[in-house]
Structure formats: structure tokens, C-alpha cells
N, C-alpha and C positions, 0 to 999 in steps of 0.2 A: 363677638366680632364675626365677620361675614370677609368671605374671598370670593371673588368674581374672575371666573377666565377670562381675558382678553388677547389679543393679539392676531394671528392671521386666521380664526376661526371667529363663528359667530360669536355674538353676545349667551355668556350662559347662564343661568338664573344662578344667583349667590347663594352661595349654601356655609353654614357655619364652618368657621376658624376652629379647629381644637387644637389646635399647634401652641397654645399659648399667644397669637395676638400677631407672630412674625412671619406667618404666611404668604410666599409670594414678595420676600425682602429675597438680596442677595446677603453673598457673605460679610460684602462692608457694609452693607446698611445694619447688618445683624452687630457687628460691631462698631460699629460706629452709637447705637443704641446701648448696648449694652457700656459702653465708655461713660455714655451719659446717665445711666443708673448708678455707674459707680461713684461718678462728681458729685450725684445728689447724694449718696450716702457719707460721701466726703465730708460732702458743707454741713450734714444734718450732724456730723459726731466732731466737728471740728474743736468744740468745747469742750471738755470732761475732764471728769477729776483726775490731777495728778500723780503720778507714783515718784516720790523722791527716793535718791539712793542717799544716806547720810554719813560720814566717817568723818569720826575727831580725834585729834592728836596734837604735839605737841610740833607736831610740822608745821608747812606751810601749803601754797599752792599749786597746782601742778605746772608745768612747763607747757607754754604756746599759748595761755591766755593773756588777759588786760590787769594788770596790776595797779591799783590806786592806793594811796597813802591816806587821801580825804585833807589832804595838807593847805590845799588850793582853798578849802575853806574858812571865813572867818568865823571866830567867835559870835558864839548867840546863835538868835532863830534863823536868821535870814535864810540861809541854806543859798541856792546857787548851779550852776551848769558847767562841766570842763567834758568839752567834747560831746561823747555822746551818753553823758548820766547827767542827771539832773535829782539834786538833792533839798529834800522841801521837810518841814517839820510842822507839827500841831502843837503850842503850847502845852505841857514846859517841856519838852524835846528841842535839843539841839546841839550845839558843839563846844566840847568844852574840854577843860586841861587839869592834870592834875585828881583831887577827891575835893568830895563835898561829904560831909557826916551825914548818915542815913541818906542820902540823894543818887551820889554816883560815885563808883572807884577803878580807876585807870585798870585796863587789859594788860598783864602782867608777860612779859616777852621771854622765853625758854629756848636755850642750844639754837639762839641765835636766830631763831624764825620770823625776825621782824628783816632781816640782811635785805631780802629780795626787795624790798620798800625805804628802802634805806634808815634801817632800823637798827643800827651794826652794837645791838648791845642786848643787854638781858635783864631784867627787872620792869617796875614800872612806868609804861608808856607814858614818855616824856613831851610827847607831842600831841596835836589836835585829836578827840577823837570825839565819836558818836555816841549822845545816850537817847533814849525814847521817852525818858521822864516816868510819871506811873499814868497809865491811863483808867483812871475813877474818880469818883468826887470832886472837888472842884477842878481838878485837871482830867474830864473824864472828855475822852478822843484824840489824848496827846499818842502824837507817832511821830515816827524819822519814816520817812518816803523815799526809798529809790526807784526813779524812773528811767526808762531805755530808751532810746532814741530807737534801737534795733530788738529784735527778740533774742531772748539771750538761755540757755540748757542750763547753765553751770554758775553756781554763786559758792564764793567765797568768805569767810570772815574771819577775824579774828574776834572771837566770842569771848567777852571777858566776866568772869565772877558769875557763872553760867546759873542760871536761876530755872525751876521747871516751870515756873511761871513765866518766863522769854516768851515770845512768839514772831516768828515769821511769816506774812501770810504772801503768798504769790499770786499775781490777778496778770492776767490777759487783757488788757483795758480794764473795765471796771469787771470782770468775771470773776469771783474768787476759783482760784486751782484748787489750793487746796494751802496748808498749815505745815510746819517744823516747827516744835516748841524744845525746850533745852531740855528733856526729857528725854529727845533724840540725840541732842548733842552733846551728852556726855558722855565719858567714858565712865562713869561712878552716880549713883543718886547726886544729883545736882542740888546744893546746898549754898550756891553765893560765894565760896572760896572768893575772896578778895586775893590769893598770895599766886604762886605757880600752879597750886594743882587745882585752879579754880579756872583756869586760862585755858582757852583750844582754839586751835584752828581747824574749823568747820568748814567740808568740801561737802554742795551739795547738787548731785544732778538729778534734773527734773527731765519725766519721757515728754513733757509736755510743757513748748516753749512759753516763755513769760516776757512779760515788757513791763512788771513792778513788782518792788516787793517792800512791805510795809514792818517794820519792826516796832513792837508794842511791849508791853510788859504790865499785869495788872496791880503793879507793886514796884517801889524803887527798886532797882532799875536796869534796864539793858542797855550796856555800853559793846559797841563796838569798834574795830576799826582795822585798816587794811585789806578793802575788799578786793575781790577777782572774779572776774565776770568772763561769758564765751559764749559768742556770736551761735544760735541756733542756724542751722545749712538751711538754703533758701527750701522752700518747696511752695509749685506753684496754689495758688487759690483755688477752693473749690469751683468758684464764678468765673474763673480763667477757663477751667477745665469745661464748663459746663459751654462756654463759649464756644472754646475749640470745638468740640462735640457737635454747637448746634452747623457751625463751619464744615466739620467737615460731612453732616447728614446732607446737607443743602449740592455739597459737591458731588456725593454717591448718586440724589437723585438725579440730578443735571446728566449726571456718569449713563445711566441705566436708560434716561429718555433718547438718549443722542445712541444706544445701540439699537432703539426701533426701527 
């Protein structure tokens, strides 16, 4: 790149830039420049794989987020929207009560950690809950799908008869983040316990927001139920940023011709 003197002296023959490119910028152009290198490195890493923090217990959720029962839904595949989650299922996933032999067995309730959901008792979930069905062979792509209306940091479950074959998988629109399988969320080699010490409740925050998360299992079956969810804090877009930036270059020069 080349800089040329101008101003109340003649014209003088251009001679190489070695300053790196900003020779002859002020200091908001130089920053103002520099803002917009950073949006583009923004938008350029704005995907990447997730780092989950995982802890399971026989607790519950923490205090200040969205609490769901999944009560609001009916029986069978249909799945459904209350507010802002939206719950969809792939054959043979979907909502159901009670056990089914080798299929699915209710999320088992401990010192009362179903209360917050209005669950005021202990033993087997007596109410609607989630299974994923198995996904292979003839039912190979069966899931239970939660969608956000919002981007959400922080999921919640009541993880029942924990299997290391569970999986979680988190996406950004269609992006996979990245995986939790029950391997994470046990406190013990995850073995299918049907009874209390086979039940947790699984808190999990993501450094990196999501707006789905798809529950599968390659083997009967991952039951769920009493999720909790938590709004990720706004932050602007890279293309917002990169906007502002071109805004405020356009004003610096404006700035610098009107001191001529």
C-alpha cells in the first residue's frame, strides 16, 4: 500500500505504506477499523463446539429459571407448543404414562424433587412424561425434539433409568454444538436402574447458546421429564456489529474532510 502527502503542500510522489495499511488514518478511523476486524472475527467463530458443565443428583433445579412439567402435553406423537418451547417427536417417541415391558419405565421421584413441578411425592412418575423410543432398525430416527422460541445456556431434566447409551444432542438451528450422553450424567456406571438410584436430575450449562435439543437413545429407552430451561443474555450480532462499524467509518471520514 502506498501514502501520498496532501494538504497545504504540493502533491508528492507516493511512497510505500509500512505501517501495516493505516497510514495517514486518525485515531477513530484506526478504531473504528479495528472494531470491524473484530465483528468479522466475531461472525467468523460465532459457531463452535460447545463446552457443557454437567451435575446430577438427586435434586432439582436451580432457582430463577422456567420450570415445565410437560403436563400441557397429550398422550402419543403429536407433541405441541406452550409459550415459548415447542415439543415434536420422530416415530416411536413420544408421551406416555406409567411402563411398558422392555419399551419405557417412569422417572422415579427422591426427597421430593419432583415439589417444584408439582410433584409433592416420591416414587414412580405418575404423570405424563417423555420417551425417545430407540433409534435403529425399524424405528431408526425416532427422537423427542425440544425447540426455543429464545436461545437458552441452561437445560434441565429429570433423567430417568439413565442409560450410557442416552444422548443429548444441542444444535444452534440445524448446527450440532455438540453431545451429553448418560455417561455424563450419572453419578455411577449408568446401568438402566428402573428404581431411585437409577433417577437424576441433570443440570446442564452450555458456554455456547442453543435453541434445540434432541434426545435419542440407540436402545430402549430415554424417558424424561420436568425440564428447566434459562434464557442465554442478549448479545449483539456479528452483522449488527459489523454495521455499526461500517456507520461509524463513514462518519470519521465525513469527521476528517469537514477539518480541511
Amino acid at each position: 500500500m502506498y501514502t501520498c502527502q496532501q494538504g497545504g503542500h504540493p502533491q508528492q510522489p507516493c511512497s510505500p505504506d509500512r505501517s501495516g495499511g493505516l497510514a495517514g488514518t486518525d485515531d477513530m478511523t484506526r478504531t473504528v477499523l479495528s472494531a470491524l476486524l473484530l465483528a468479522t472475527v466475531l461472525g467468523s467463530s460465532a459457531a463452535h463446539a460447545a463446552s457443557f458443565t454437567v451435575t446430577a443428583s438427586v435434586g432439582g433445579a436451580p432457582a430463577g429459571v422456567t420450570l415445565d412439567n410437560l403436563n400441557w402435553l397429550a398422550t402419543g406423537g403429536a407433541g405441541g407448543t406452550n409459550g415459548g418451547l415447542t415439543v415434536s417427536f420422530v416415530p416411536d417417541a413420544g408421551v406416555v404414562t406409567g411402563a411398558r415391558s422392555g419399551r419405557y419405565a417412569a422417572p422415579v421421584f427422591s426427597n421430593l424433587n419432583g415439589a417444584a413441578f408439582g410433584d409433592t411425592y416420591n416414587g414412580a412418575n405418575q404423570s405424563r412424561y417423555l420417551t425417545s423410543g430407540r433409534d435403529g432398525g425399524s424405528t431408526a430416527g425416532a427422537e423427542a425434539a425440544l425447540t426455543f422460541a429464545s436461545y437458552q445456556t441452561y437445560l434441565g431434566l429429570l433423567w430417568g433409568s439413565v442409560d450410557s447409551y442416552n444422548t443429548l444432542s444441542f444444535y444452534d438451528g440445524h448446527t450440532l454444538l455438540g453431545r451429553v450422553t448418560g455417561s455424563q450424567a450419572s453419578l455411577v456406571a449408568p446401568n438402566g436402574d428402573q428404581g431411585p438410584g437409577g433417577t437424576y436430575y441433570v443440570n446442564i450449562v452450555s458456554d455456547t447458546a442453543f435453541n434445540k435439543v434432541v434426545a435419542t437413545s440407540s436402545s430402549y429407552a430415554f424417558e424424561f421429564d420436568n425440564i428447566a430451561y434459562d434464557q442465554a443474555p442478549a448479545v449483539p450480532e456479528a452483522t449488527t456489529l459489523v454495521l455499526l462499524g461500517a456507520g461509524l467509518l463513514g462518519l470519521a471520514h465525513r469527521t476528517r474532510r469537514g477539518r480541511r
